[in-house]
N, CA, C and O of each residue as an XYZ file, in Angstrom:
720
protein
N      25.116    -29.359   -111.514
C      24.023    -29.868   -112.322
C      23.129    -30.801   -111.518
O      21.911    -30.647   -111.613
N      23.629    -31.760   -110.731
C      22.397    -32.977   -109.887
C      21.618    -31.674   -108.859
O      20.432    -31.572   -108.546
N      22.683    -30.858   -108.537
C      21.751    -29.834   -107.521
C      20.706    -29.468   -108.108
O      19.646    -29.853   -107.614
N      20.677    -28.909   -108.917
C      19.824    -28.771   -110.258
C      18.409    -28.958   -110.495
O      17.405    -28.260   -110.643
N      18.901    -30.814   -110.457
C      17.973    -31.378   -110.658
C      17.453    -32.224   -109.771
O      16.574    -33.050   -110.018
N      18.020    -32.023   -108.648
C      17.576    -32.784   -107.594
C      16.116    -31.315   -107.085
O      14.936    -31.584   -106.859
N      16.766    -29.836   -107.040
C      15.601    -28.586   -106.941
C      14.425    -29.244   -107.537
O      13.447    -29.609   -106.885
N      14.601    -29.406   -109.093
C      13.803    -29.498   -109.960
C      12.957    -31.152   -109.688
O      11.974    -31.540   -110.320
N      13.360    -31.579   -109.066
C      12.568    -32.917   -108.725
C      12.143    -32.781   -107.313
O      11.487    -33.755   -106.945
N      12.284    -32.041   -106.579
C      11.256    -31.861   -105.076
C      10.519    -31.009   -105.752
O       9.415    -31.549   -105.817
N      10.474    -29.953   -106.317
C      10.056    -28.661   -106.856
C       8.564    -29.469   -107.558
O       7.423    -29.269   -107.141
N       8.903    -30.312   -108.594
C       7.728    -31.072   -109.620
C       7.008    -32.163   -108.846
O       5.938    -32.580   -109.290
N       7.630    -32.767   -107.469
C       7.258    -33.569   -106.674
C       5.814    -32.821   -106.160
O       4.609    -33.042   -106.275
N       6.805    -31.662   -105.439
C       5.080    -30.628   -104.790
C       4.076    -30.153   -105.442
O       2.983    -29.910   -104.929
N       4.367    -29.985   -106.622
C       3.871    -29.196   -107.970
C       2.809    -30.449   -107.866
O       1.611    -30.210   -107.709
N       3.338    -31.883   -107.967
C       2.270    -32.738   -108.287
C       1.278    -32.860   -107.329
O       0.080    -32.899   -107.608
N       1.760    -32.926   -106.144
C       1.060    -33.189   -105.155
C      -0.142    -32.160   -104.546
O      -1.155    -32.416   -103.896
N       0.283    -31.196   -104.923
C      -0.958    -30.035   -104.921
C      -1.913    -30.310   -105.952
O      -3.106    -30.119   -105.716
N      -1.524    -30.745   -107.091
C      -2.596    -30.883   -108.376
C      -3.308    -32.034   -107.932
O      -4.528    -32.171   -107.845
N      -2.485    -32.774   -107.685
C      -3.561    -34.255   -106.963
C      -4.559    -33.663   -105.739
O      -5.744    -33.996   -105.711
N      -3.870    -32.581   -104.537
C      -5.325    -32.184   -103.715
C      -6.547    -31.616   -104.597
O      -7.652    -32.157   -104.625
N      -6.161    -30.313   -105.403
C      -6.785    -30.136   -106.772
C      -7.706    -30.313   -107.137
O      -8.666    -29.543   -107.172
N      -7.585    -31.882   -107.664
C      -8.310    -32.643   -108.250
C      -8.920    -33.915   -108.087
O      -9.515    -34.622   -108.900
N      -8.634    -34.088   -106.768
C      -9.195    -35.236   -105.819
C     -10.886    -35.075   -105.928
O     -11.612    -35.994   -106.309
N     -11.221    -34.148   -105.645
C     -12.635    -33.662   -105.847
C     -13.349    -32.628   -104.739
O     -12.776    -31.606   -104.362
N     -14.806    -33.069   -104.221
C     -14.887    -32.215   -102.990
C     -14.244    -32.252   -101.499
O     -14.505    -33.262   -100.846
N     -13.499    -31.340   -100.938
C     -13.186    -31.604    -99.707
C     -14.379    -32.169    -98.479
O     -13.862    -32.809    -97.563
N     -15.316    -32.054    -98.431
C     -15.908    -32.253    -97.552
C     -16.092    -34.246    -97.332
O     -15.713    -34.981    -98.244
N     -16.350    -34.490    -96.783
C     -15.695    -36.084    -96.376
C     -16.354    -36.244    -94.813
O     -16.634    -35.465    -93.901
N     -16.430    -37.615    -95.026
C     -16.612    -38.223    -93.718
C     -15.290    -38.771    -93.012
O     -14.756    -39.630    -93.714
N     -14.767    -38.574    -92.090
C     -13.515    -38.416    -91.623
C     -14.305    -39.766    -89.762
O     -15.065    -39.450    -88.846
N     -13.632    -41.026    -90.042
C     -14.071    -41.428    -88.884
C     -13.637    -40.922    -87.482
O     -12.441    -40.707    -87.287
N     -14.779    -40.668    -86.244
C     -13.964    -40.731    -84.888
C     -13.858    -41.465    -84.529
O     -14.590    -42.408    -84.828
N     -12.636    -41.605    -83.409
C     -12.323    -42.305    -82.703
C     -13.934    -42.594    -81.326
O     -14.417    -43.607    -80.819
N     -14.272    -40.997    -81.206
C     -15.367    -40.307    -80.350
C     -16.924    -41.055    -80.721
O     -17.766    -41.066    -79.823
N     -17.206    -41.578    -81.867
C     -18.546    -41.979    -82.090
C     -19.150    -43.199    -81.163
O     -18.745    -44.305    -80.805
N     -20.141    -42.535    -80.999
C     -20.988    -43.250    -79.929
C     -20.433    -42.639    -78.591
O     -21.214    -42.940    -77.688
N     -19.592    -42.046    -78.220
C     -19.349    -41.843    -77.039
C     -19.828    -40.086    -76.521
O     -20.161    -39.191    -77.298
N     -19.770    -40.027    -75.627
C     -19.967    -38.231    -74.925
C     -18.606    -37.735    -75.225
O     -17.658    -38.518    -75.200
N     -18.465    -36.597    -75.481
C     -17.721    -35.773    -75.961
C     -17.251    -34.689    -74.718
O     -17.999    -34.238    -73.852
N     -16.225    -34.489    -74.837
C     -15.574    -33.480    -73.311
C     -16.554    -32.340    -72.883
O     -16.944    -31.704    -73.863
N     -17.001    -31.956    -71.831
C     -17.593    -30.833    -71.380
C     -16.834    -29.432    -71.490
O     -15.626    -29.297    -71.684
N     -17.676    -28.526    -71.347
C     -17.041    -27.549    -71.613
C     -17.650    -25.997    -71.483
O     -18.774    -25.911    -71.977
N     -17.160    -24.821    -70.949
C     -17.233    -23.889    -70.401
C     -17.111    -22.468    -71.696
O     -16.123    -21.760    -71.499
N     -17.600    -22.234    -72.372
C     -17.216    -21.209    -72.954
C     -18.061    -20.001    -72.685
O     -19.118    -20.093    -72.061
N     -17.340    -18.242    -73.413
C     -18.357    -17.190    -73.575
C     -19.170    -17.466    -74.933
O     -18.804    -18.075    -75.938
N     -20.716    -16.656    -74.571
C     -21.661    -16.458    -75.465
C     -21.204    -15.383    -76.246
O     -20.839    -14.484    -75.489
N     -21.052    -15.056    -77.522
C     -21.462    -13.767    -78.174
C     -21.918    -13.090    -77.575
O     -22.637    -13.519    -76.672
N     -21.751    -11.701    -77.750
C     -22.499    -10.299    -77.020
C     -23.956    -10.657    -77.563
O     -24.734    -10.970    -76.661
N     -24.515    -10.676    -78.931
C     -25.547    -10.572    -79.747
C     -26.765    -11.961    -79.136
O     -27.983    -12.096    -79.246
N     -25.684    -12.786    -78.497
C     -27.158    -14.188    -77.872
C     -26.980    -13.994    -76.419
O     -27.603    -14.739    -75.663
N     -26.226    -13.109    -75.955
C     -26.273    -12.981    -74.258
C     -27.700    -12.919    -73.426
O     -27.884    -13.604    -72.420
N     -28.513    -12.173    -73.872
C     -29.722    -12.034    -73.346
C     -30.471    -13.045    -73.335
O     -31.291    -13.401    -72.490
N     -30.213    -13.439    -74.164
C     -31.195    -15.147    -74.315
C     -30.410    -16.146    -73.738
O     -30.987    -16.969    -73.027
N     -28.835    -16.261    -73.959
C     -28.339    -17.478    -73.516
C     -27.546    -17.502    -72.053
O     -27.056    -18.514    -71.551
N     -27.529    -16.383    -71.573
C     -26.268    -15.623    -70.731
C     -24.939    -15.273    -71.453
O     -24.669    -15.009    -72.625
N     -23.840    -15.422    -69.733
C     -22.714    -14.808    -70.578
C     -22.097    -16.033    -71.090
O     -21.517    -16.011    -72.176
N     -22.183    -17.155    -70.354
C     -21.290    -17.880    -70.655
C     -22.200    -19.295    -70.988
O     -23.316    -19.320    -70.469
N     -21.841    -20.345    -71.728
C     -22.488    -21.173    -72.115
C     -21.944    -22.703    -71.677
O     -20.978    -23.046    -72.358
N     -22.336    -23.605    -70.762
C     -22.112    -24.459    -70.020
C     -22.503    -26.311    -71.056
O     -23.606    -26.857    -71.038
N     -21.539    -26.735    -71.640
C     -21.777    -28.068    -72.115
C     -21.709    -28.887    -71.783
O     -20.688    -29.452    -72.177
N     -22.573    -29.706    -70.855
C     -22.828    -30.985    -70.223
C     -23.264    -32.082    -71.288
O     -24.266    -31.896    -71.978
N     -22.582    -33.093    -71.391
C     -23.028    -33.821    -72.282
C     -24.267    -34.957    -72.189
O     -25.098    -35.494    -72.921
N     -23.709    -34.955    -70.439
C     -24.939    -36.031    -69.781
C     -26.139    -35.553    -69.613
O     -27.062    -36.336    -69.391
N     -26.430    -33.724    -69.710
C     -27.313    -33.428    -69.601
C     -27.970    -32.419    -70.325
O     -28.482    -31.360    -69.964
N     -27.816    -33.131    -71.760
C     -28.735    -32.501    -73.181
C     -30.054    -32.698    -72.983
O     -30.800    -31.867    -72.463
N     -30.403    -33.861    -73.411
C     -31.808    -34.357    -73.051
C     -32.624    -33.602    -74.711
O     -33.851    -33.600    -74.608
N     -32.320    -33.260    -75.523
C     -32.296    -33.441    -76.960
C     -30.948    -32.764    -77.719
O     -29.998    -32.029    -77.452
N     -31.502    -33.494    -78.812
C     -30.054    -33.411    -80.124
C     -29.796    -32.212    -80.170
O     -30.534    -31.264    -79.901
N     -28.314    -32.221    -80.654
C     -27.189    -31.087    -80.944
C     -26.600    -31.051    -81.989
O     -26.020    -32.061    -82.389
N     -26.591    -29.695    -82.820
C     -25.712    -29.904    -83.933
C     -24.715    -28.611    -83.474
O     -25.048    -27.476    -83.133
N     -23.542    -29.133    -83.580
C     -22.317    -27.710    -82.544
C     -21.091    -27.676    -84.354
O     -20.327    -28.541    -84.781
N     -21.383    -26.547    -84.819
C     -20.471    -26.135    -86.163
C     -19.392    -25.441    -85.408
O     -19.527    -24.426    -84.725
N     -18.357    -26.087    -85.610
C     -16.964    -24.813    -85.459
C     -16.839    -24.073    -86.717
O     -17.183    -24.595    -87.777
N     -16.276    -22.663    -86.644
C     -16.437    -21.673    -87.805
C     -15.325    -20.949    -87.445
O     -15.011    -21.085    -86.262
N     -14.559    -20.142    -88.178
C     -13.941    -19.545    -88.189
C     -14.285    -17.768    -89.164
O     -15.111    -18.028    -90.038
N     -13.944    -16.398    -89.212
C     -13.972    -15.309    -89.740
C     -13.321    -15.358    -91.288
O     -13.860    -14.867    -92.280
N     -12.073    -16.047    -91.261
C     -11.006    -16.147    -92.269
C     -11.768    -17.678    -93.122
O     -11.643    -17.643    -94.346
N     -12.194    -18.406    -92.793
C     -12.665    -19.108    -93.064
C     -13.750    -19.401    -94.695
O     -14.743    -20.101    -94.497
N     -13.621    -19.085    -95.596
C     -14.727    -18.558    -96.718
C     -15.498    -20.107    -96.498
O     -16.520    -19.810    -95.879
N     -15.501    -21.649    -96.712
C     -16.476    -22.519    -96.779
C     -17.511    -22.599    -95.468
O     -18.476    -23.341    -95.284
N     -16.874    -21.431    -94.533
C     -17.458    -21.431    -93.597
C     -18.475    -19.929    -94.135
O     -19.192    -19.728    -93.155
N     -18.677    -19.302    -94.761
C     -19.264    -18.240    -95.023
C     -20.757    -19.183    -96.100
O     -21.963    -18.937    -96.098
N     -20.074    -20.109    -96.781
C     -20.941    -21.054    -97.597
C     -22.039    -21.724    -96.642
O     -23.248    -21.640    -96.854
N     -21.579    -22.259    -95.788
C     -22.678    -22.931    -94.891
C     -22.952    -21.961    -93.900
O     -23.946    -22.430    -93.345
N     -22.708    -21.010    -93.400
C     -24.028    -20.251    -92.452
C     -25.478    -19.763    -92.724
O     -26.368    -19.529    -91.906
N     -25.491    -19.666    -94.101
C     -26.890    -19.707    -94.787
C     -27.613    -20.495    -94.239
O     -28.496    -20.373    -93.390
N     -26.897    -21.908    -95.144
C     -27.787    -22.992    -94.620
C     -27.906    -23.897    -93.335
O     -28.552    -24.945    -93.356
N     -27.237    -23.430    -92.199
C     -26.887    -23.561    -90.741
C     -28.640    -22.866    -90.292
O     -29.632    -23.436    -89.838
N     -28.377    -21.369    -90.692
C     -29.594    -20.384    -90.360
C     -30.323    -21.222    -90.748
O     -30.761    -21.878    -89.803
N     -30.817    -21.655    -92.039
C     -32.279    -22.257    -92.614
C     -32.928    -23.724    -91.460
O     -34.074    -24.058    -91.160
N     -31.391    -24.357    -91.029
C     -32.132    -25.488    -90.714
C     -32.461    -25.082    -88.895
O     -33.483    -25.525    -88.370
N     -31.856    -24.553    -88.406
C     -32.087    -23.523    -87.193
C     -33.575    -23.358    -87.042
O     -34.184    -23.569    -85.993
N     -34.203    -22.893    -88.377
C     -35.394    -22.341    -88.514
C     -36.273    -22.977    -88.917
O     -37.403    -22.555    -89.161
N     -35.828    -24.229    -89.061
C     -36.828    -25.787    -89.263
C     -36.799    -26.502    -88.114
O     -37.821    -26.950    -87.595
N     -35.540    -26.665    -87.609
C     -35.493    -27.744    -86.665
C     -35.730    -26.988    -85.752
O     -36.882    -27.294    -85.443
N     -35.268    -25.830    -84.802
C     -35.162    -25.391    -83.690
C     -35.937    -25.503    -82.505
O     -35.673    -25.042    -81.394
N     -37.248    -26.385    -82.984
C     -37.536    -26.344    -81.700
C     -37.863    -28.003    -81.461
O     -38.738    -28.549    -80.789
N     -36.976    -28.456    -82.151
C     -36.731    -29.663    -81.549
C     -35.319    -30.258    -81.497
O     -35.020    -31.451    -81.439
N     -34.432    -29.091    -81.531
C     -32.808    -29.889    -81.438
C     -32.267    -28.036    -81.076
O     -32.770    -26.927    -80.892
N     -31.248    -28.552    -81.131
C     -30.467    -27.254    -80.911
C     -29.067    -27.089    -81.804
O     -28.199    -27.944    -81.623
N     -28.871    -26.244    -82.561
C     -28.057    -25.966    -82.949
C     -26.835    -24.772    -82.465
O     -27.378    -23.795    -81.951
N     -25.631    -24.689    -82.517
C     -24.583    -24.100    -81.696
C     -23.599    -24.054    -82.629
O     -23.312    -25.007    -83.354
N     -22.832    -22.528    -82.655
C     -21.988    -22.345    -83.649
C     -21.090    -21.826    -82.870
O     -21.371    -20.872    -82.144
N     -19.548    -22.523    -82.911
C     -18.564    -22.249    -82.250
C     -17.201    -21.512    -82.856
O     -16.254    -22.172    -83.283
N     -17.219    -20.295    -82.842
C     -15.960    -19.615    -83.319
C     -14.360    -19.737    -82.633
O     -13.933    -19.420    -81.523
N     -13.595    -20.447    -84.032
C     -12.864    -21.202    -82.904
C     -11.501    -20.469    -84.147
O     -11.609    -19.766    -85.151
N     -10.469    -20.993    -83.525
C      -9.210    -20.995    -84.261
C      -8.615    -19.566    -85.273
O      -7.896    -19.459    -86.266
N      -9.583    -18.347    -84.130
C      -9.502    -17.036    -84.897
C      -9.386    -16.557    -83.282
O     -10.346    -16.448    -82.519
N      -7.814    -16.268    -82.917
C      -7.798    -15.483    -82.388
C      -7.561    -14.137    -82.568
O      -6.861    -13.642    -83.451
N      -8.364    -13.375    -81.421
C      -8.162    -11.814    -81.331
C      -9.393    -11.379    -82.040
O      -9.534    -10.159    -81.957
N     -10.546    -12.117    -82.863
C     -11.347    -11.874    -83.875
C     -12.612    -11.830    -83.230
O     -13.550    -12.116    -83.975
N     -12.872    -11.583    -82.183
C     -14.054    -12.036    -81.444
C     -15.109    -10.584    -82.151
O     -16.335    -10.659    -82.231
N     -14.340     -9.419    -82.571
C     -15.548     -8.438    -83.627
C     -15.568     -9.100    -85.086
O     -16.647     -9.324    -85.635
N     -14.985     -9.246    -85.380
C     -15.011     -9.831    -86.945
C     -15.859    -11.409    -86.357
O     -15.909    -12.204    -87.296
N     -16.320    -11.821    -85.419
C     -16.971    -12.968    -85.464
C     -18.621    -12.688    -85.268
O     -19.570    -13.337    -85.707
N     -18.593    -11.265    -84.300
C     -19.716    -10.820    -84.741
C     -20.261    -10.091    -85.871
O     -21.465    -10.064    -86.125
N     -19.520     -9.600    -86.432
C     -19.509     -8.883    -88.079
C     -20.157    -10.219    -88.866
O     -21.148    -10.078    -89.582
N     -19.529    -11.504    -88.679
C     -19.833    -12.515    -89.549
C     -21.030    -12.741    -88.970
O     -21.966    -12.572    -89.752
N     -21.362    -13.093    -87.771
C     -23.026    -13.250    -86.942
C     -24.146    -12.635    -87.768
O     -25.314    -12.937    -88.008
N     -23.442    -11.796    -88.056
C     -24.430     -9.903    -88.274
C     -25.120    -10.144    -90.119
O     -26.130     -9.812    -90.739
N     -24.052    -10.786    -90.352
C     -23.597    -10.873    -91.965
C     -24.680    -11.937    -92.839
O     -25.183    -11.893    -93.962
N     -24.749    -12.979    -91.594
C     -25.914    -14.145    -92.078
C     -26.659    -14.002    -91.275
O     -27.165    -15.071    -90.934
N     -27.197    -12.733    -90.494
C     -28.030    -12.789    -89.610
C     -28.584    -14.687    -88.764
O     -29.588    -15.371    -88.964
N     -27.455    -14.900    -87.920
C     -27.716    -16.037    -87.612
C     -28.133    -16.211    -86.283
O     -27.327    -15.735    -85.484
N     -29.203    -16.776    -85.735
C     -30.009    -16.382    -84.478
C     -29.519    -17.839    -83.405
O     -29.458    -17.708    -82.183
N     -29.184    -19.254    -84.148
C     -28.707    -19.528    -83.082
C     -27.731    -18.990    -82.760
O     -27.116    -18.088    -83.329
N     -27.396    -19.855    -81.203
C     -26.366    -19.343    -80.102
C     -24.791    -19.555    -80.707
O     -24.537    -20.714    -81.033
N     -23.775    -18.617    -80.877
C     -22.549    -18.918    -80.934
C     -21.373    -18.450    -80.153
O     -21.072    -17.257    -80.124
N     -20.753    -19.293    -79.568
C     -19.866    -18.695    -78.482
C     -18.522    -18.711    -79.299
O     -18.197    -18.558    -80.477
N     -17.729    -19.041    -77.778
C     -16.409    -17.759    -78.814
C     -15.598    -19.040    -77.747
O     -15.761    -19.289    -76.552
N     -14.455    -19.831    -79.067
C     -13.061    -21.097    -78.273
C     -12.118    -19.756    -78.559
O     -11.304    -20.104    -79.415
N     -11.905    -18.448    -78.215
C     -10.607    -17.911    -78.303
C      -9.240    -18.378    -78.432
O      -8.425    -17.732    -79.091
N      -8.891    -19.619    -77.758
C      -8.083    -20.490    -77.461
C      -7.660    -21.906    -78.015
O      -6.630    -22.575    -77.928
N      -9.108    -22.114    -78.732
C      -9.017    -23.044    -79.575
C      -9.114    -24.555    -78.687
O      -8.831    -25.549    -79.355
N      -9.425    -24.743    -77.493
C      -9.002    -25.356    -76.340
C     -10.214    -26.600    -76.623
O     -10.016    -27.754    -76.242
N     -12.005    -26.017    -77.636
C     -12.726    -27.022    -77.528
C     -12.098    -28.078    -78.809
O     -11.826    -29.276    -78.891
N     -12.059    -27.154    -79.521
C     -11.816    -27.550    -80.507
C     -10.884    -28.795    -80.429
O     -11.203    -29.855    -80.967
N      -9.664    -28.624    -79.709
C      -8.626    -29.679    -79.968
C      -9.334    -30.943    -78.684
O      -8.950    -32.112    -78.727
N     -10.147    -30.572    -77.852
C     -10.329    -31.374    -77.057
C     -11.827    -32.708    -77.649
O     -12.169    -33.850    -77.339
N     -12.406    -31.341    -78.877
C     -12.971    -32.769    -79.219
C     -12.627    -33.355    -80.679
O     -13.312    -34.184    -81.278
N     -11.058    -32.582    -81.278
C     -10.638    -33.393    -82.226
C     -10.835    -33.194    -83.099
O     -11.056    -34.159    -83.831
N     -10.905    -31.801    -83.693
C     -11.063    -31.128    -84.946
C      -9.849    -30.936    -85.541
O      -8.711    -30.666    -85.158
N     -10.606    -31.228    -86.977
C      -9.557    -31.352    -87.996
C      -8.895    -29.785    -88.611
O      -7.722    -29.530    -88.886
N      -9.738    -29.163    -88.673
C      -9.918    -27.757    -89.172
C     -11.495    -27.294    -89.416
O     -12.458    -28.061    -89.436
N     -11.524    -25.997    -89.579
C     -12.205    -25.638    -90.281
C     -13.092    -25.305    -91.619
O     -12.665    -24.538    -92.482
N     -14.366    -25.951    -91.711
C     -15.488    -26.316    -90.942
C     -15.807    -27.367    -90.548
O     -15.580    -28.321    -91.292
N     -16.400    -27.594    -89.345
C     -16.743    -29.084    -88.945
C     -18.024    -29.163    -87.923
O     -18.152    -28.666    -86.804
N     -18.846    -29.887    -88.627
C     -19.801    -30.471    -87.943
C     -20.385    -31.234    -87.217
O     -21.002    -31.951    -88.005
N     -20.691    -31.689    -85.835
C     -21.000    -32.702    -85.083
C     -22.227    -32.447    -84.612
O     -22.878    -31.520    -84.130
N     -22.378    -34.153    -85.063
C     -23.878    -33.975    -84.650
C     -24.564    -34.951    -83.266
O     -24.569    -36.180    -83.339
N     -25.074    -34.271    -82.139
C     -25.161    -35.303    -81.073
C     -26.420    -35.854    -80.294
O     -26.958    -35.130    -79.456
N     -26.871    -37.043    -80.539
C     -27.675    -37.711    -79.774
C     -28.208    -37.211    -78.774
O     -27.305    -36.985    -77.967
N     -29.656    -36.760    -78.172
C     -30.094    -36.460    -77.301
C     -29.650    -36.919    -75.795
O     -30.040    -36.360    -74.771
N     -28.690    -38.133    -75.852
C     -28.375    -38.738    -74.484
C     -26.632    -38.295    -74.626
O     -25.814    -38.865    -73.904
N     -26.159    -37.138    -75.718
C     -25.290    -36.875    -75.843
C     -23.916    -37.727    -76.108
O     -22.833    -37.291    -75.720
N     -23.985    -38.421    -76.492
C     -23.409    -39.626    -77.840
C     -23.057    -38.889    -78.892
O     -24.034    -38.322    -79.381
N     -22.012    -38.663    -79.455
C     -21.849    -38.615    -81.021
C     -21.975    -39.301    -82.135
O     -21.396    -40.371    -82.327
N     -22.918    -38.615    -83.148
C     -23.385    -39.826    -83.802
C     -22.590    -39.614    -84.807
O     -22.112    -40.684    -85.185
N     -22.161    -38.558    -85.526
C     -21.935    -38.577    -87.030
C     -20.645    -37.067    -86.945
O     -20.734    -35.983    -86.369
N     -19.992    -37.424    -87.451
C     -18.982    -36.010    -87.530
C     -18.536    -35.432    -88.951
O     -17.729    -36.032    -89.662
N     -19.115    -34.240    -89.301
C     -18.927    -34.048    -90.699
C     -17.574    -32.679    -90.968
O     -17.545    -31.554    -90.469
N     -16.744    -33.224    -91.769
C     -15.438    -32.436    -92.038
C     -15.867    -31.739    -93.345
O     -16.374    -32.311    -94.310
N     -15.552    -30.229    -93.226
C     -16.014    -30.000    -94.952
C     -17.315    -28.944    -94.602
O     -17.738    -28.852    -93.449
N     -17.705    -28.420    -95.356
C     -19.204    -27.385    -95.797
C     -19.827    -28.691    -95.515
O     -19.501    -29.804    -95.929
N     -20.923    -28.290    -94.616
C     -21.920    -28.992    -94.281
C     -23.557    -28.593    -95.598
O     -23.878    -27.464    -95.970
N     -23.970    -29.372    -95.834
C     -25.190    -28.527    -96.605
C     -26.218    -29.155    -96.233
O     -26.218    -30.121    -95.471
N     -27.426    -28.509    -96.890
C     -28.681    -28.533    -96.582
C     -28.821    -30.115    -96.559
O     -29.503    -30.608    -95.661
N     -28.301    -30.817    -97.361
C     -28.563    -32.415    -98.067
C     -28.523    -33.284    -96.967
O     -29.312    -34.201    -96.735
N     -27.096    -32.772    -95.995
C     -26.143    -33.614    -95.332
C     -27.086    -33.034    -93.665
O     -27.086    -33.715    -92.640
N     -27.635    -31.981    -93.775
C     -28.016    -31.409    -92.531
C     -29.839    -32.233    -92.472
O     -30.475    -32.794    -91.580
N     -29.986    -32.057    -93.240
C     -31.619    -33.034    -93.585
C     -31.051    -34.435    -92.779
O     -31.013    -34.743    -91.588
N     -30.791    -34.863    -93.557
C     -30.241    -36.373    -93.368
C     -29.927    -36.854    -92.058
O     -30.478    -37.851    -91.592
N     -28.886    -36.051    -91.320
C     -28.346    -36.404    -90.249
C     -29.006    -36.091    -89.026
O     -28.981    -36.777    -88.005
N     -29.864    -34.523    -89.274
C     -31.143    -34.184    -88.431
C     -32.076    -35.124    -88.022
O     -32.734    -35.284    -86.993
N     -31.942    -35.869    -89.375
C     -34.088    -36.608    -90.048
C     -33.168    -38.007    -88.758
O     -33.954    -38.546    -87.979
N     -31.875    -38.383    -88.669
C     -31.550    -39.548    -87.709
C     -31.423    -39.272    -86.699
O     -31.447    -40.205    -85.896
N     -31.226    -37.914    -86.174
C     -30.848    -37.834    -84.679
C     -32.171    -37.433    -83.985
O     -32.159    -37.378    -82.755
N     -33.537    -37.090    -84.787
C     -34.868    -36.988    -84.217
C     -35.566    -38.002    -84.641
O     -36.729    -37.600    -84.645
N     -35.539    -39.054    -84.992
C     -36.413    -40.619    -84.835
C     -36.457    -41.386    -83.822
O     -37.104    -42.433    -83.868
């Protein structure tokens, strides 16, 4: 019988604790870095087949040498809140673009590198997105999961790091500070 009810009390323990994620409210959150204000690790990745011509094969991240703002989204295929914000990733691409740069990084889906262009294809999305096969940027600049947004200072500083569906609201906002 305590076996019982000892099941039945981890069992209602988890039961609760899922209803509390639940109902906490929206996931998306400001999650502090440790990284803000500072340059963020460099880094070597491949371009998508679909931005090769424009970007090459491989895409080179110097942080010391941006010389304007960056907004770099990690995304994933399996990912659905990541299917929510490529819309509005595309829209601001197509406002801001020619004064910042935006970069979409497919990360934490290995083996998926067609299903990442299927998703490319899907939101017809014209900035550049390369491919962390390995997941290697990702952990090096401290991602929580998937989706996540960073946004970086023209002298390549991190200013603001957004955990969660990024939206139009949060992409205005953080844009309208990193070009003043």
């Amino acid at each position: 019988m305590s076996r019982g009810l000892m099941v039945l009390a981890v069992v209602g323990a988890l039961g609760a604790l899922f209803l509390f994620g639940l109902l906490r409210g929206e996931p998306d959150r400001d999650i502090a870095s440790a990284r803000l204000g500072k340059r963020l690790p460099d880094f070597e990745l491949p371009v998508h087949a679909r931005f090769r011509t424009d970007y090459g094969s491989t895409f080179e991240f110097e942080s010391e040498a941006l010389g304007r703002p960056l907004v770099v989204n990690f995304w994933a295929t399996w990912c659905i809140p990541c299917r929510d914000e490529a819309p509005v990733l595309q829209a601001a691409w197509r406002r801001y673009g020619d004064r910042l740069t935006i970069l979409g990084i497919q990360t934490q889906d290995p083996g998926r590198v067609a299903g990442g262009l299927e998703f490319i294809d899907e939101f017809g999305l014209t900035f550049p997105n390369l491919i962390d096969e390995r997941s290697r940027v990702s952990i090096d600049w401290g991602l929580f999961g998937v989706p996540e947004t960073y946004f970086l200072r023209a002298d390549g500083t991190l200013a603001y790091k957004h955990t969660g569906i990024v939206n139009e609201a949060v992409l205005d906002e953080r844009i309208g500070e990193l070009l003043q």
